[in-house]
PyMOL CGO cylinders between C-alpha atoms (Angstrom):
from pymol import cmd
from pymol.cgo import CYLINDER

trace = [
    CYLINDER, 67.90, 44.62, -41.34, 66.25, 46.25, -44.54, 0.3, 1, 1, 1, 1, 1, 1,
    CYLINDER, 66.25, 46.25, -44.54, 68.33, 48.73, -46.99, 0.3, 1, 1, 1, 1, 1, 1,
    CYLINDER, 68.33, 48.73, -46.99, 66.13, 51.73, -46.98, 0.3, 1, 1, 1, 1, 1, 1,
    CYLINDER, 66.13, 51.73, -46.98, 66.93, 53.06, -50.15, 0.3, 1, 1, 1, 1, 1, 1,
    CYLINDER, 66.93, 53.06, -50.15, 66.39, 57.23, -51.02, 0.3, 1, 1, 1, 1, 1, 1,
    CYLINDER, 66.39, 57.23, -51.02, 64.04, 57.23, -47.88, 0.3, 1, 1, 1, 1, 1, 1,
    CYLINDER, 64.04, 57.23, -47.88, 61.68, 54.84, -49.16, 0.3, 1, 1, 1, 1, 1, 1,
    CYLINDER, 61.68, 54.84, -49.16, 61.10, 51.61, -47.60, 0.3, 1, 1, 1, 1, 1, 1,
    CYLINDER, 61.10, 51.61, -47.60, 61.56, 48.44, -49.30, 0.3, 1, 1, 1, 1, 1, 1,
    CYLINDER, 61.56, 48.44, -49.30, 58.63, 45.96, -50.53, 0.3, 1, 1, 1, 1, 1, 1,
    CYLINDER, 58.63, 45.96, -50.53, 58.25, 43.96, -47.14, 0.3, 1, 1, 1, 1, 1, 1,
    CYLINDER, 58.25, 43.96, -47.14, 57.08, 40.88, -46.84, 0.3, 1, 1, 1, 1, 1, 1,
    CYLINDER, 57.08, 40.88, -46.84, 54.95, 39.53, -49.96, 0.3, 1, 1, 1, 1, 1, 1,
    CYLINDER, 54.95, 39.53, -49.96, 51.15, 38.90, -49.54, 0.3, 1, 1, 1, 1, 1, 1,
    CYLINDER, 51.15, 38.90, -49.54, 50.34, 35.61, -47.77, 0.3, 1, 1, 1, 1, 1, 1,
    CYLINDER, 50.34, 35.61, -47.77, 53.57, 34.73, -46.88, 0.3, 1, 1, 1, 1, 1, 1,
    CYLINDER, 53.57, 34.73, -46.88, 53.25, 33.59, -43.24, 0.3, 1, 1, 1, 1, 1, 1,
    CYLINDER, 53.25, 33.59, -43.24, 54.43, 35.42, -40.00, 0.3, 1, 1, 1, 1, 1, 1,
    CYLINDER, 54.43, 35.42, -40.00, 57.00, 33.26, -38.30, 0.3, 1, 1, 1, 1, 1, 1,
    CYLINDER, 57.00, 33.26, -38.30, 55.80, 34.61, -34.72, 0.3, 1, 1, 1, 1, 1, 1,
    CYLINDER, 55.80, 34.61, -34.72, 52.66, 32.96, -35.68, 0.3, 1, 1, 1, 1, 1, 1,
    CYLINDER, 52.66, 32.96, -35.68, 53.28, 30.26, -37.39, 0.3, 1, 1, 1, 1, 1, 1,
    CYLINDER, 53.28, 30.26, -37.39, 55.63, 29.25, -34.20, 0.3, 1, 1, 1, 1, 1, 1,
    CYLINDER, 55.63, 29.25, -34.20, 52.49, 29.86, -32.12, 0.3, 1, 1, 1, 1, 1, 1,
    CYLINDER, 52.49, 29.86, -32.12, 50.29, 27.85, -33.80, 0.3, 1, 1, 1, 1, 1, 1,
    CYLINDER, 50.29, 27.85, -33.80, 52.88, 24.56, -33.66, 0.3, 1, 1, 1, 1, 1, 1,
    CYLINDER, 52.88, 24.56, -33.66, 52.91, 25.03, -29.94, 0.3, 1, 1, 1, 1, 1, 1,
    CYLINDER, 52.91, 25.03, -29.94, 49.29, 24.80, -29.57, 0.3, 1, 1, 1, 1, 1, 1,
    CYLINDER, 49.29, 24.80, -29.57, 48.99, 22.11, -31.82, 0.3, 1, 1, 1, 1, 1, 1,
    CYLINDER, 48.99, 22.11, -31.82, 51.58, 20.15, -29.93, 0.3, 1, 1, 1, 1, 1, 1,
    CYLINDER, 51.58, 20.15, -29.93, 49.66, 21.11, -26.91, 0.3, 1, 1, 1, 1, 1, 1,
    CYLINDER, 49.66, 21.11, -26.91, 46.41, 19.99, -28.67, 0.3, 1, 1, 1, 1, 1, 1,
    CYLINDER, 46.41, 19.99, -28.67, 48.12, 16.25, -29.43, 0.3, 1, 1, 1, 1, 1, 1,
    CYLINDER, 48.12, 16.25, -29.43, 49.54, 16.13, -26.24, 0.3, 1, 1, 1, 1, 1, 1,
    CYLINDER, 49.54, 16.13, -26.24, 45.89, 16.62, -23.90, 0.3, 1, 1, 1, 1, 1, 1,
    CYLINDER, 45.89, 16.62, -23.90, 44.14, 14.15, -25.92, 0.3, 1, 1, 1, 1, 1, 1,
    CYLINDER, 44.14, 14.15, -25.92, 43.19, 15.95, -28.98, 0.3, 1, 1, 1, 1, 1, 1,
    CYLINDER, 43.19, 15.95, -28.98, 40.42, 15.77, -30.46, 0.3, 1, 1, 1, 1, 1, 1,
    CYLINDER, 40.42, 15.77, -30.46, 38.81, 12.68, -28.52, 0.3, 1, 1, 1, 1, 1, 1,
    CYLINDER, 38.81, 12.68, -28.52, 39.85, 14.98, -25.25, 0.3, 1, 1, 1, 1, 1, 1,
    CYLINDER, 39.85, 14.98, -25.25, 38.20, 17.93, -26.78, 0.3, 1, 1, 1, 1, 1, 1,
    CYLINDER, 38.20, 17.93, -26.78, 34.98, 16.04, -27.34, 0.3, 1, 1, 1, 1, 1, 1,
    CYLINDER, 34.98, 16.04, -27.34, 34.84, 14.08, -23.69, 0.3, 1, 1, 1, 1, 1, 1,
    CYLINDER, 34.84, 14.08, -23.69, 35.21, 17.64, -22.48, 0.3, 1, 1, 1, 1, 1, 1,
    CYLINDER, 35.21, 17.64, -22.48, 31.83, 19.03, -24.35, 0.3, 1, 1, 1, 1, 1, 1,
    CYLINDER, 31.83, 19.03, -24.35, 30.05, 16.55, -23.47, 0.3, 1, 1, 1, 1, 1, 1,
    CYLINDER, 30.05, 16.55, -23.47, 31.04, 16.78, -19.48, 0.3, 1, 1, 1, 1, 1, 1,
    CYLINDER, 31.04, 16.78, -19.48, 28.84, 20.14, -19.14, 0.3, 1, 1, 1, 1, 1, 1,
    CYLINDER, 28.84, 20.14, -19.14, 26.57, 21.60, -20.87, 0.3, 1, 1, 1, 1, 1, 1,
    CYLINDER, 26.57, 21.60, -20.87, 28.47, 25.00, -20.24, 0.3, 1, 1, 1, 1, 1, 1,
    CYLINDER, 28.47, 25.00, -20.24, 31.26, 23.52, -21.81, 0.3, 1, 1, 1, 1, 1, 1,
    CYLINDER, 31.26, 23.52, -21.81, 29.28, 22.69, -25.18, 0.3, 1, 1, 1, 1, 1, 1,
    CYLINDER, 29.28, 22.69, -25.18, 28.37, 26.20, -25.09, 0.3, 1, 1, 1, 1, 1, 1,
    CYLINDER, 28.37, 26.20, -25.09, 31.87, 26.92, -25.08, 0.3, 1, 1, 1, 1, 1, 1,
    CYLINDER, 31.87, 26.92, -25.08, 32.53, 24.96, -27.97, 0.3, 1, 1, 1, 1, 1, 1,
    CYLINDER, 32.53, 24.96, -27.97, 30.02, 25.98, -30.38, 0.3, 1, 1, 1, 1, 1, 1,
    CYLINDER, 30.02, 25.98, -30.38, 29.98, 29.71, -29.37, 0.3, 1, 1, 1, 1, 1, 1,
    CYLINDER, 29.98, 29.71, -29.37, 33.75, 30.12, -28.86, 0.3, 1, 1, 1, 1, 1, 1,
    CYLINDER, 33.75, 30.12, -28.86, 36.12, 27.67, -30.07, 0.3, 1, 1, 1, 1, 1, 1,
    CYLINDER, 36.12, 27.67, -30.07, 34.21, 26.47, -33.40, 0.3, 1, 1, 1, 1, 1, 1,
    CYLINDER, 34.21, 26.47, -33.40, 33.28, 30.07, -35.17, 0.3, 1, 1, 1, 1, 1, 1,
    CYLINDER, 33.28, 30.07, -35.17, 37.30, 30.42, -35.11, 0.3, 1, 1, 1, 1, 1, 1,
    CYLINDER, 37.30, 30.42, -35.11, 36.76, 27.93, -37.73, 0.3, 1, 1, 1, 1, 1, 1,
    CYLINDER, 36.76, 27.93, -37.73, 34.60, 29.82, -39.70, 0.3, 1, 1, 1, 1, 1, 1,
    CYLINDER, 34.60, 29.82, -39.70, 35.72, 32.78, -42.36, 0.3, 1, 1, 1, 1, 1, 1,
    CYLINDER, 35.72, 32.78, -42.36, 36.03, 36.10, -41.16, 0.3, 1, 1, 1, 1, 1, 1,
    CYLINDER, 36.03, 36.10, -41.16, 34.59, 37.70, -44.69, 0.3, 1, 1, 1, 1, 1, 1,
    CYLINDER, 34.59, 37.70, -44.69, 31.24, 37.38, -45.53, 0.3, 1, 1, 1, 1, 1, 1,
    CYLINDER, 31.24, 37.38, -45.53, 30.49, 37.80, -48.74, 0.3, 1, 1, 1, 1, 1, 1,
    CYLINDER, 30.49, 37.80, -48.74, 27.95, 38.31, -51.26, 0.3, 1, 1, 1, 1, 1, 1,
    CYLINDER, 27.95, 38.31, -51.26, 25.96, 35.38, -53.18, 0.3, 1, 1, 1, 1, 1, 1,
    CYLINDER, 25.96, 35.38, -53.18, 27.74, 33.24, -56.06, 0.3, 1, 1, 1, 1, 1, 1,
    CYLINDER, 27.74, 33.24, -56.06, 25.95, 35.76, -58.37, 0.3, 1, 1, 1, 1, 1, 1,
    CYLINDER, 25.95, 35.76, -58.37, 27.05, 38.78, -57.36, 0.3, 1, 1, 1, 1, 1, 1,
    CYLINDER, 27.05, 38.78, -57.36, 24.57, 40.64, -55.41, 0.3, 1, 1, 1, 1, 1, 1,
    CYLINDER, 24.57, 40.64, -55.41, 26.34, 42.01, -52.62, 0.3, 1, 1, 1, 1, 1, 1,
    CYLINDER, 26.34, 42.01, -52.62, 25.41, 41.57, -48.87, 0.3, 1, 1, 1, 1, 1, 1,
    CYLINDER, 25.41, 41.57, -48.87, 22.97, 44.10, -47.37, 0.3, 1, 1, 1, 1, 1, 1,
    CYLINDER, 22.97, 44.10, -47.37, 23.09, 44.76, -43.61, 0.3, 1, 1, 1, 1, 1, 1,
    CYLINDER, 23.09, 44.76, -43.61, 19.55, 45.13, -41.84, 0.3, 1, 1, 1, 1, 1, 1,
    CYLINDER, 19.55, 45.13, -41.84, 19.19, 47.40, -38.60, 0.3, 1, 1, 1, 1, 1, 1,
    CYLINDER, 19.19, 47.40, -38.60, 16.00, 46.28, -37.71, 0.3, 1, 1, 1, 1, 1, 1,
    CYLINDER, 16.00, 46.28, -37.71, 15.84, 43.06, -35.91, 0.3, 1, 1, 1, 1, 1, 1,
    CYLINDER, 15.84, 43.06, -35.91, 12.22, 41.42, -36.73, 0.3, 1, 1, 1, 1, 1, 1,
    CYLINDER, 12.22, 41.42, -36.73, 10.83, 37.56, -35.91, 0.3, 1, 1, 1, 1, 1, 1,
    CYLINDER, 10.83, 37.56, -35.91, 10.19, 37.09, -39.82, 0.3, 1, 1, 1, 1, 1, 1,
    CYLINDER, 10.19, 37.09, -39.82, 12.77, 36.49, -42.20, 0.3, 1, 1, 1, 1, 1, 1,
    CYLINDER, 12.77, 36.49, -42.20, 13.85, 38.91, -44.95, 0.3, 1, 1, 1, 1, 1, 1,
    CYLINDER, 13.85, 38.91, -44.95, 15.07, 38.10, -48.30, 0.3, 1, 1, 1, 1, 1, 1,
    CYLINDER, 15.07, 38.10, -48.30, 18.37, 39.54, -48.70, 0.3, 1, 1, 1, 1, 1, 1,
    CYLINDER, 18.37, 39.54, -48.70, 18.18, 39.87, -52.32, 0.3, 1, 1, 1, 1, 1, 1,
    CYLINDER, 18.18, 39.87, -52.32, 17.32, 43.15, -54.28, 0.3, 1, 1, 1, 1, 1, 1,
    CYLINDER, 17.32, 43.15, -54.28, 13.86, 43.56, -55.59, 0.3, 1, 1, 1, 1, 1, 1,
    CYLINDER, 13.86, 43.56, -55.59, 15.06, 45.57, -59.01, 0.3, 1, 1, 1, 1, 1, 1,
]
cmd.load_cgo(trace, "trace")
């Protein structure tokens, strides 16, 4: 247990240092993974159904992708549009 000291709490855990619970989590499922066939199981089972392709790209691959977006390599930041439209918009300022 942590030494509170005069009431205030101590530094906790430093910035990117993993979470055990997690870490442990992720092993198991990996294990898992190895253990049903991995990746060669993965794809035979897309390519079974279409449904299950679906599955793939719409659930189990964006977990894969970053959960920031950010601007472009030259700073401009990201603007959100509310309108949805069938052209496409440049997302860059006009100034």
């Amino acid at each position: 247990m942590n030494k509170i000291t005069n009431g205030k709490p101590g530094p906790g855990r430093p910035k990117g240092s993993p979470n055990k619970t997690t870490a442990a989590a992720k092993q198991v499922i990996q294990q898992a993974s190895e253990e049903l066939g991995g990746a060669e199981r993965l794809v035979a089972w897309a390519k079974e159904d279409a449904l299950n392709e679906r599955a793939f790209w719409s659930s189990i691959y964006p977990k894969l992708l970053p959960l920031q977006v950010g601007g472009d390599p030259d700073g401009v930041p990201v603007q959100v549009i509310g309108k949805i439209t069938n052209e496409i918009v440049s997302a860059r300022s006009k100034d």
